[in-house]
C-alpha positions as CSV (number, residue, x, y, z in Angstrom):
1,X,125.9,82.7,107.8
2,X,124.0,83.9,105.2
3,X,119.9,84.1,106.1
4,X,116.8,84.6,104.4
5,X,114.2,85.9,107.2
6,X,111.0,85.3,106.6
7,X,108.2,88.3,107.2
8,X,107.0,87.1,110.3
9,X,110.7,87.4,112.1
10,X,110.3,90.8,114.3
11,X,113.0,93.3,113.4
12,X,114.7,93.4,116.4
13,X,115.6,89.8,115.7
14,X,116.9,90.9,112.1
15,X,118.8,93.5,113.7
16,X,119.9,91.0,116.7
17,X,121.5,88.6,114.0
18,X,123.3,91.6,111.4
19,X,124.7,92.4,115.1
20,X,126.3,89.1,115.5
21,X,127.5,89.5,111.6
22,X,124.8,87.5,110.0
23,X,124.3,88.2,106.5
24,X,119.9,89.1,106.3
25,X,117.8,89.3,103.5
26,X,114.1,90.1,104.8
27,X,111.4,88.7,102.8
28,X,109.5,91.8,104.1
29,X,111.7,94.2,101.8
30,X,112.8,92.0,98.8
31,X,109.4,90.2,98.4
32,X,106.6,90.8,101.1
33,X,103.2,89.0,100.5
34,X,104.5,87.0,98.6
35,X,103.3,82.9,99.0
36,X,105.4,80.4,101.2
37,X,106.5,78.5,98.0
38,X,107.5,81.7,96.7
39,X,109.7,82.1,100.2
40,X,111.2,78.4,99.5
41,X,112.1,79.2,96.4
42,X,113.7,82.8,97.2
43,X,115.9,80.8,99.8
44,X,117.2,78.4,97.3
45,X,117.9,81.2,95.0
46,X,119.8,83.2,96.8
47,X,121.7,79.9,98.7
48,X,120.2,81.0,102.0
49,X,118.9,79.2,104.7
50,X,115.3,80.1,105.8
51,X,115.0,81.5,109.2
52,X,111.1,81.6,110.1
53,X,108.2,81.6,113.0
54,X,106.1,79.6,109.8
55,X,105.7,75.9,110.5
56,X,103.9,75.7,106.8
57,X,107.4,75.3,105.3
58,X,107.4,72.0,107.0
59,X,104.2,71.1,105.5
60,X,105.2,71.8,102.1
61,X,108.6,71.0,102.2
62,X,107.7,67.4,103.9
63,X,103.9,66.8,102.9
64,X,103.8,68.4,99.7
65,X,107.5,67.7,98.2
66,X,108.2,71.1,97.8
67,X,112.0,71.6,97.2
68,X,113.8,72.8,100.4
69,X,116.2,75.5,100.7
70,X,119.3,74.9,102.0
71,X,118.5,74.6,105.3
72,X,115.5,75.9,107.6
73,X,115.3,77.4,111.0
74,X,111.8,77.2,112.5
75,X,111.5,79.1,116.1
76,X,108.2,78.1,118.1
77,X,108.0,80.9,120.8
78,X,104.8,81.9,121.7
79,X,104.3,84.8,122.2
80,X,107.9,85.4,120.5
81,X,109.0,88.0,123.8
82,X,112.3,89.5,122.4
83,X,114.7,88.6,125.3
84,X,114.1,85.1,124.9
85,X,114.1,85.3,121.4
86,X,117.5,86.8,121.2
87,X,118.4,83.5,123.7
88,X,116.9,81.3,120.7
89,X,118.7,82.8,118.0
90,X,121.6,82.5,120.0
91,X,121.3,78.9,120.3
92,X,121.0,78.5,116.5
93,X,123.6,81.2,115.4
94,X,126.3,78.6,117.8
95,X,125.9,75.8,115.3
96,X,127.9,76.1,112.8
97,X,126.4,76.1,109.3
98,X,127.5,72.7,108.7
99,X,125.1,71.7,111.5
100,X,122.3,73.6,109.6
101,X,122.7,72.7,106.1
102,X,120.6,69.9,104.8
103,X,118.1,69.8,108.3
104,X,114.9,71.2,109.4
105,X,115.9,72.9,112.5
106,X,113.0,73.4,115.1
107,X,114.5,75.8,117.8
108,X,112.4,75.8,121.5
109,X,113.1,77.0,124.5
110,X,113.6,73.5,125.3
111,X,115.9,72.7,122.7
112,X,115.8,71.8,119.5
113,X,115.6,69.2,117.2
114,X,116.4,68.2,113.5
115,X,115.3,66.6,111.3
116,X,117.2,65.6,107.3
117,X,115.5,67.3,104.5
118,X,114.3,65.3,101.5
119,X,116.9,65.3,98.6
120,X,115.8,66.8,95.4
C-alpha cells in the first residue's frame, strides 16, 4: 500500500510498516510544518492514503468539506506505546486496500470503525 504518514506517526511506526513492504512518504521529510489542509492535499497528490494520530483531518474533511485523500487511517492510542502500536498497524496493514479506499478508518485498541468519505 502506498502511505502518506503524517508528522506526528513516530518513526519506528514508519519503519514498522516499510518492514512489512509498505510504500511511506513522511510528511516530516517532504513537507514538515506544513498545515493539515496542506497534508490532505499532499495525500491526494501523490494517490496516497493518509496514515495519522491527527483527528483534525476528520474535522476538515467532514465539517469543513475539505476534499479527502483517498483514504485515511486515524490511530487513537494514547499514549501511542510502540508495541501496541505495531499491533494497531497490524490490524490496518490486514485490510486490503480495497477495504481502505473511500473510508475514514478510526483504528483502537478496540477495533475500528469506518466511516464513507464525502464524494468530491
Amino acid at each position: 500500500m502506498r502511505w502518506l504518514a503524517d508528522e506526528n506517526l513516530p518513526l519506528a511506526a514508519i519503519v514498522f510498516l516499510r518492514a512489512c513492504g509498505g510504500d511511506v512518504l513522511e510528511v516530516a521529510e517532504s513537507a514538515p510544518g506544513v498545515a493539515d489542509q496542506e497534508v490532505l492535499r499532499l495525500a491526494r497528490d501523490t494517490d496516497r492514503l493518509l496514515l495519522s494520530f491527527d483527528r483534525d483531518h476528520g474535522e476538515l474533511i467532514f465539517r469543513r468539506a475539505a476534499r479527502a485523500p483517498l483514504g485515511v487511517g486515524y490511530l487513537r492510542l494514547e499514549p501511542p506505546l510502540p508495541e501496541v502500536l505495531n499491533a494497531l498497524l497490524y490490524a490496518v496493514l490486514a485490510m486490503n486496500e480495497a477495504a481502505l479506499l473511500g473510508k475514514f478508518t478510526v483504528v483502537t485498541q478496540h477495533g475500528t470503525r469506518q466511516r464513507a468519505l464525502p464524494i468530491d
